[in-house]
C-alpha positions as CSV (number, residue, x, y, z in Angstrom):
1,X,-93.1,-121.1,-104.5
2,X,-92.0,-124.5,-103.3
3,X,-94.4,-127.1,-104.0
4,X,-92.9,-130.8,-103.4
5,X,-94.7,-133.9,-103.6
6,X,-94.8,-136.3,-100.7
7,X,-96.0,-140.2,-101.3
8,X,-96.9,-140.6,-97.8
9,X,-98.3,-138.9,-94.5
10,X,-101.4,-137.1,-93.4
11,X,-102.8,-134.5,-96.3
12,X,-104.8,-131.7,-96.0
13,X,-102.6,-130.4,-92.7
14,X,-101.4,-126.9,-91.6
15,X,-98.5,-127.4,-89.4
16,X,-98.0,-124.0,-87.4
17,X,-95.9,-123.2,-84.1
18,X,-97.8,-121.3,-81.4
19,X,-95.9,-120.0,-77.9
20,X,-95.7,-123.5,-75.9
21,X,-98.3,-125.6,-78.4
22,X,-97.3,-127.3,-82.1
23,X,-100.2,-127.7,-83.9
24,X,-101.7,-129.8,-86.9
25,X,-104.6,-128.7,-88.2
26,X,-107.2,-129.7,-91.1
27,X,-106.2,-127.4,-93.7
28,X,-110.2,-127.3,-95.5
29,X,-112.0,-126.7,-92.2
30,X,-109.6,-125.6,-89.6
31,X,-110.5,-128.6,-87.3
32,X,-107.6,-129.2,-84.8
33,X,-106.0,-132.9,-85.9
34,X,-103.3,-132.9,-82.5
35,X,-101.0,-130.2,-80.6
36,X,-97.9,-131.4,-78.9
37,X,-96.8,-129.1,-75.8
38,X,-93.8,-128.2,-74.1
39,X,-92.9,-127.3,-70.4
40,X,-91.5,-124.2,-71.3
41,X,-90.3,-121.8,-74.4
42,X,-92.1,-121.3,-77.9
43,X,-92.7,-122.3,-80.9
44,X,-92.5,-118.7,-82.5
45,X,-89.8,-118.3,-84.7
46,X,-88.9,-121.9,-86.1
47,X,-90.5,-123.4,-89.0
48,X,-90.9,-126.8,-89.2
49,X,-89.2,-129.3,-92.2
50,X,-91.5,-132.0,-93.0
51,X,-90.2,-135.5,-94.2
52,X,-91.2,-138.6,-94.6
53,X,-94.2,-138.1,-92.0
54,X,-91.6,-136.5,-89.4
55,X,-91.9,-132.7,-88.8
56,X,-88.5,-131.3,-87.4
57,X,-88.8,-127.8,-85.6
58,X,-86.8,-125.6,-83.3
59,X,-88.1,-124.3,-80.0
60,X,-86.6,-121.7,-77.9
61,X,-86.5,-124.5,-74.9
62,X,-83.1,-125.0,-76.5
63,X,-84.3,-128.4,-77.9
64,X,-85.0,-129.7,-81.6
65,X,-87.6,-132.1,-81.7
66,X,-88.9,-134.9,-84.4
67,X,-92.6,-135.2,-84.0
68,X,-94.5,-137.6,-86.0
69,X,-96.5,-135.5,-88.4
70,X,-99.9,-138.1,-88.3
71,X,-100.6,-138.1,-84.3
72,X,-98.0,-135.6,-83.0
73,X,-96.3,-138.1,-80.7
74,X,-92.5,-137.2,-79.9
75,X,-90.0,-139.1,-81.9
76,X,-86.7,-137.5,-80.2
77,X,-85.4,-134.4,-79.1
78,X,-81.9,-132.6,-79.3
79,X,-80.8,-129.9,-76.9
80,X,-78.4,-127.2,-78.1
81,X,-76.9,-124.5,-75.7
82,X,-79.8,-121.5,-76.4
83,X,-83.1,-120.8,-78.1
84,X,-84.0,-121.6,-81.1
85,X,-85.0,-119.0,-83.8
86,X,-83.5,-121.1,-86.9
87,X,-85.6,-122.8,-88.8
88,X,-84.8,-126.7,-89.8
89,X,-83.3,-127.8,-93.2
90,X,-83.5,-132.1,-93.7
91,X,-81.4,-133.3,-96.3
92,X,-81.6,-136.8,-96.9
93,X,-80.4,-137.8,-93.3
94,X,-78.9,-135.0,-92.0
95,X,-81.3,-132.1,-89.8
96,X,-79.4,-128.5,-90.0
97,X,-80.2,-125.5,-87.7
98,X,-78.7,-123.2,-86.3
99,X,-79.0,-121.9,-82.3
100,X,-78.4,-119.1,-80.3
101,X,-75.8,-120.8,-78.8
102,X,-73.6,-119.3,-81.4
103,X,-73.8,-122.5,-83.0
104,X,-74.5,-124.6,-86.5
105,X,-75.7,-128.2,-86.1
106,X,-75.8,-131.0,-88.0
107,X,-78.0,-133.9,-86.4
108,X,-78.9,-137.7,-87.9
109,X,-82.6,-137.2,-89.0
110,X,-83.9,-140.5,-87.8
111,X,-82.5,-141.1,-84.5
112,X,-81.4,-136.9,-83.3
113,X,-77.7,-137.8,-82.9
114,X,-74.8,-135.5,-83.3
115,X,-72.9,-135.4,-86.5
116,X,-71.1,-132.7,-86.6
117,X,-70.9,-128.8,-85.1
118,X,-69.8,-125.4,-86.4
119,X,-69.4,-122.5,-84.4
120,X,-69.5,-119.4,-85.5
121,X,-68.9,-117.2,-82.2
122,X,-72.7,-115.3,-82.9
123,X,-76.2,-116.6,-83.0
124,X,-77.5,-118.5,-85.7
125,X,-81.1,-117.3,-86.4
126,X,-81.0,-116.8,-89.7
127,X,-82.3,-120.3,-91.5
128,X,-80.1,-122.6,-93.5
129,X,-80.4,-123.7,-96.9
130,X,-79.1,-126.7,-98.7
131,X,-77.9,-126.7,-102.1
132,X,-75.2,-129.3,-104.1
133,X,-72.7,-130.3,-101.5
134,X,-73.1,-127.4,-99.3
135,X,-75.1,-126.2,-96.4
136,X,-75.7,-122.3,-96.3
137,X,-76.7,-120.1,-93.6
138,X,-76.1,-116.6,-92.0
139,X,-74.9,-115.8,-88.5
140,X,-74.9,-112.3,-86.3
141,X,-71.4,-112.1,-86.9
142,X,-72.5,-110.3,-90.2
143,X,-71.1,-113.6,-92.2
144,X,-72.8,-115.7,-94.6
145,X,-71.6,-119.3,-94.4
146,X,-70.9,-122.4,-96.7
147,X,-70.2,-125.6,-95.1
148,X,-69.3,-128.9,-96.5
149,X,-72.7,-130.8,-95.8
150,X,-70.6,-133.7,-94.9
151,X,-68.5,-132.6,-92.7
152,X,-69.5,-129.3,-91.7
153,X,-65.8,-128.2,-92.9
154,X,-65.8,-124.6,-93.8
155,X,-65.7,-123.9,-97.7
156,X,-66.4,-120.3,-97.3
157,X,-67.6,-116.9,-95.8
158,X,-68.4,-113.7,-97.2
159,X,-69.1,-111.1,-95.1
160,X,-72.6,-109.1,-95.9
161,X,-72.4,-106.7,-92.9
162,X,-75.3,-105.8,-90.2
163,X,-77.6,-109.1,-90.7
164,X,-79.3,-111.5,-90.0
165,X,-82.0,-111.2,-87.3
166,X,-83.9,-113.7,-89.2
167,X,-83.0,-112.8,-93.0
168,X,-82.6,-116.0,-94.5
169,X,-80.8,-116.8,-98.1
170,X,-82.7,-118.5,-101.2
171,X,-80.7,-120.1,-103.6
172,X,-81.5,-120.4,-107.8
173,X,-78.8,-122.1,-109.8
174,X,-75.7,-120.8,-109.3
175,X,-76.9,-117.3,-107.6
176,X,-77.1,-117.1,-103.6
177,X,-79.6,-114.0,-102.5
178,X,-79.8,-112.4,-98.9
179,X,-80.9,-108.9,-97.7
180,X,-79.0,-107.4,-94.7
181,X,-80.1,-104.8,-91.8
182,X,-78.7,-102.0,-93.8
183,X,-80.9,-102.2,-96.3
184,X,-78.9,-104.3,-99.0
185,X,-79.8,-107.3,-101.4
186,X,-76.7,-109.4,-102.4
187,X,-76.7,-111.7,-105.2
188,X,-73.3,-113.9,-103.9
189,X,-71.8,-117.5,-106.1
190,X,-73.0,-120.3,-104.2
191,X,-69.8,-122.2,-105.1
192,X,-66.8,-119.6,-104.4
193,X,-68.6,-116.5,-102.8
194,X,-68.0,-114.4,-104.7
195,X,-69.7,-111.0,-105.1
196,X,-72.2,-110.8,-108.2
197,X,-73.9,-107.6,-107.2
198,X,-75.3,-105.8,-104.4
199,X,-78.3,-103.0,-104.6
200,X,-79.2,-100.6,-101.5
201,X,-83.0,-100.8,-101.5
202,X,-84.2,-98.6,-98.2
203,X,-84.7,-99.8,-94.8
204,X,-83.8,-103.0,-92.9
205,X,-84.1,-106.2,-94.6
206,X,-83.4,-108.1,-91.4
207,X,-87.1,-109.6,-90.6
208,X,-87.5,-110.2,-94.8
209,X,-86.0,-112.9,-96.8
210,X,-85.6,-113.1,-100.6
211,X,-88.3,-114.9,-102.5
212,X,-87.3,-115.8,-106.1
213,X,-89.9,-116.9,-108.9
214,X,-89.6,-116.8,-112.8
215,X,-86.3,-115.0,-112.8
216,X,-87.0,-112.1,-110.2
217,X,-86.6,-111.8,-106.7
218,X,-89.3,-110.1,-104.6
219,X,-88.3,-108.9,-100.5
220,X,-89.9,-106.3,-98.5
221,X,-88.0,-103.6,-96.3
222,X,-89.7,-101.8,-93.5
223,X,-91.3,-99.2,-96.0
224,X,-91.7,-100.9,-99.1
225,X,-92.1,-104.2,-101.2
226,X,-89.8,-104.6,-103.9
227,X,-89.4,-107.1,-107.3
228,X,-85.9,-107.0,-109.2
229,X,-84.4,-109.0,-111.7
230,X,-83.1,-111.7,-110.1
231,X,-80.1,-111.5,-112.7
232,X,-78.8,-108.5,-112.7
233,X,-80.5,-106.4,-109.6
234,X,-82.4,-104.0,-111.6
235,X,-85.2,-102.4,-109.9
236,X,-89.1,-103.9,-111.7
237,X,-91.3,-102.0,-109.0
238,X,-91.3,-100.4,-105.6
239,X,-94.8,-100.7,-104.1
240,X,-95.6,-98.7,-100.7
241,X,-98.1,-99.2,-98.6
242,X,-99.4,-98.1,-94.8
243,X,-97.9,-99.7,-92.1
244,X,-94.4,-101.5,-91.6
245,X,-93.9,-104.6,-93.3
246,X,-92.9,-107.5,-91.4
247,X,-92.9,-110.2,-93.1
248,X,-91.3,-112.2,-96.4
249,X,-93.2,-111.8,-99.4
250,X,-94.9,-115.5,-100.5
251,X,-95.2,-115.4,-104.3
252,X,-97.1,-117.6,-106.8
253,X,-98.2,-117.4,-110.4
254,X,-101.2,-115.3,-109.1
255,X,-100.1,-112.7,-106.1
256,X,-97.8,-111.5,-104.0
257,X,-98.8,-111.6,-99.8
258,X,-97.2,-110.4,-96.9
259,X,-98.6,-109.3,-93.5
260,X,-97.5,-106.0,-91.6
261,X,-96.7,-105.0,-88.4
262,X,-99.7,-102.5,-88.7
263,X,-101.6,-106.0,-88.6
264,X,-102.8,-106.5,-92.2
265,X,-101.9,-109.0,-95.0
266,X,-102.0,-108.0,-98.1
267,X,-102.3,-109.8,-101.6
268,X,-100.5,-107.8,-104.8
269,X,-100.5,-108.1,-108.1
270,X,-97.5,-109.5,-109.1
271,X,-97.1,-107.8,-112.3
272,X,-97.6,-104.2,-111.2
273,X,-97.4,-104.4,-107.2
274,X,-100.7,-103.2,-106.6
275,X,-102.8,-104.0,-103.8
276,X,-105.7,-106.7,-105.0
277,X,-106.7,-107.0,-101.3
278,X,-106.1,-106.7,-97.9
279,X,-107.3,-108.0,-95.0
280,X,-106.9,-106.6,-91.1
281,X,-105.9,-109.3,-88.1
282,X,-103.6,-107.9,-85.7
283,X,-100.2,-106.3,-85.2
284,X,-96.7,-108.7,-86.2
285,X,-99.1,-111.4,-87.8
286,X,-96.8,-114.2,-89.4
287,X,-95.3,-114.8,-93.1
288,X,-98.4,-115.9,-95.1
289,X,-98.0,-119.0,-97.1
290,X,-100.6,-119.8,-99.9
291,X,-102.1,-123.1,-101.0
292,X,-105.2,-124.5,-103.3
293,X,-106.9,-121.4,-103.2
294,X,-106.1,-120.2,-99.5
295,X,-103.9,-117.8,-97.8
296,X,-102.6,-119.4,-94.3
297,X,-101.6,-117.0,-91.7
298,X,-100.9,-116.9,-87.8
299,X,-102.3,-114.1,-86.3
300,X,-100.0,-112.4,-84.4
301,X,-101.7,-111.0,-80.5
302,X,-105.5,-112.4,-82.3
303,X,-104.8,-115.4,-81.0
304,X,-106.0,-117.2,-84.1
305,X,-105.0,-119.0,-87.1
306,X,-106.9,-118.0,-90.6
307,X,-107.4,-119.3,-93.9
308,X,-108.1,-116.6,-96.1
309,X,-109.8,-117.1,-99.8
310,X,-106.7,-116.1,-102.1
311,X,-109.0,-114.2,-104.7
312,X,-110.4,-111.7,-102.4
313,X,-109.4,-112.5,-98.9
314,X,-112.7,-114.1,-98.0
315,X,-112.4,-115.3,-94.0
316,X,-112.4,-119.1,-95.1
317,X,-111.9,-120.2,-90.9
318,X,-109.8,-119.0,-87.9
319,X,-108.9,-121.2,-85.5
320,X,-108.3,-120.3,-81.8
321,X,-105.4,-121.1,-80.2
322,X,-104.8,-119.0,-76.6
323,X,-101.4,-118.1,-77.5
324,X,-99.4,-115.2,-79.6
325,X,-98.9,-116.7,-83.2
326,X,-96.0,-115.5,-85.1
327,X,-94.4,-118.6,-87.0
328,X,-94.8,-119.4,-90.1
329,X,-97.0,-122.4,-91.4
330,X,-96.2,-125.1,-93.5
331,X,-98.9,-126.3,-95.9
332,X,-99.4,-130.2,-96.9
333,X,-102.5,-130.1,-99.3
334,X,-104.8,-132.7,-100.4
335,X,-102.5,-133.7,-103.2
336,X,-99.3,-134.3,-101.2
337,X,-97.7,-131.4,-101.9
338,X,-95.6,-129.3,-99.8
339,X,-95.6,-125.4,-99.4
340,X,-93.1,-123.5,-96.9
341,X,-92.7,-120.2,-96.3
342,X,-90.0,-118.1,-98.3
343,X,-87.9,-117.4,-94.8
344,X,-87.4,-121.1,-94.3
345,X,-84.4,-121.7,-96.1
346,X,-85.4,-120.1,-99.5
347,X,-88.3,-122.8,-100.2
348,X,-90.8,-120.6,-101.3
């Protein structure tokens, strides 16, 4: 659970990416604040980095825009060879994502330049993260990547096999986690690459990334939810339940969610991986992300975006927006504070 405080800006805002339509919406009622449209492509698969009142987010227009986060008004916009399924990573002044131009990018966060380019010879789906000196990220080429954040200079690959549809890494201390399409969780140092350990869970892990809280790491395969210890790989619980999961598991200190492509989400206990509640919307609804007492979640084919209660999955609003929903939302609450979803670049 990422929760990061921000001394300026709008509060109480979902941001959330629908097919041709960004949207900002009141986070307590559901009331639409502003939408920002494009010509053509979606806003499906990125989620969006927010930053000093900028939201950064991919489209699969080919173009990376800056939108300011109070009114929704374009700040710039970068265009990259292919869609974008990556989601943005800002550190300090430097935007990262990757494209399915078979390319890394590194862009000036304040005016959308160029700084530098990496190209890996696959698509770039999977979603950065940014840790020390280095940029990390996964490409179809089955290789997990560490740049120089720099220079985009190469300081490493390790190659984890069949990935990385959208299976993103998350980083704790020294330990990088990703899950692959074979079914495989690898705990890899962030600094050399080198192999720590690597457990076969089950099925694919490609639409789930790792989600690490308190010293264990929780991801879901197509069958099954798992938690592990995050240090050594040994298996906590294994929790099944109908319907394929589809989404990365959002923890906190109260539940696990995830939605399914059966079209529920589901809150578990965290301690035992039972179900608490669950709640049906429709099939390949997005990566739920919680905040002050609500479950946000796009709605896959509804066409809506809820808020759920997070105690018993109480319908707190839905708001409609005419389009497939499938991104992920990023929560600014009424204190500042900033939660993403795990599959953007291991925040959660």
């Amino acid at each position: 659970m990422d929760e990061t405080p921000v001394f300026n800006g709008p509060k109480n805002r979902i941001f959330i990416g629908g097919m041709n339509k960004y949207y900002a919406l009141d986070s307590q009622s559901g009331q639409l604040k502003w939408s920002f449209l494009v010509d053509s492509g979606t806003f499906q698969y990125s989620t969006a980095f927010y930053q000093d009142n900028v939201l950064y987010v991919g489209c699969t227009d080919s173009y990376i825009y800056a939108l300011n986060a109070e009114y929704g008004n374009q700040l710039w916009k970068f265009k990259t060879n292919g869609p974008i399924e990556s989601s943005v990573f800002v550190s300090g002044t430097t935007v990262f994502v990757g494209s399915d131009d078979d390319s890394f990018y590194a862009l000036n966060a304040a005016t959308g330049e160029l700084k530098w380019k990496y190209a890996t010879g696959f698509n770039v789906s999977s979603s950065p993260i940014v840790s020390g000196e280095n940029v990390y990220f996964g490409s179809d080429d089955g290789y997990l990547y560490a740049l120089a954040q720099s220079t985009g200079t190469l300081q490493w690959k390790y190659y984890v096999g069949d990935i990385f549809n959208s299976s993103s890494p998350a980083i704790v201390q020294d330990n990088l986690y990703i899950g692959n399409r074979n079914g495989y969780v690898y705990n890899i140092r962030k600094d050399t690459g080198a192999l720590i350990w690597k457990k076969l869970l089950g099925s694919s892990l490609e639409f789930s990334s790792p989600t690490i809280l308190d010293g264990y790491l929780y991801v879901s395969d197509k069958y099954s939810l798992y938690k592990m210890e995050a240090s050594a790989g040994n298996l906590v619980w294994q929790s099944s339940h109908p319907g394929n999961y589809s989404s990365s598991p959002f923890v906190n200190e109260n539940s696990v969610y995830f939605s399914s492509s059966s079209g529920n989400i589901v809150a578990s206990d965290k301690q035992s991986g039972t179900v608490k509640w669950q709640k049906t919307i429709y099939s390949n609804s997005a990566e739920p992300v919680a905040a002050d007492a609500k479950v946000y979640i796009g709605g896959g084919g509804s066409n809506f975006i809820y808020a759920f209660s997070e105690k018993d999955g109480t319908e707190i609003w839905k708001y409609p927006v005419n389009s497939t929903v499938t991104s992920a939302p990023v929560i600014l609450n009424k204190d500042g504070k900033l939660f993403y979803p795990s599959k953007s670049g291991g925040r959660n």
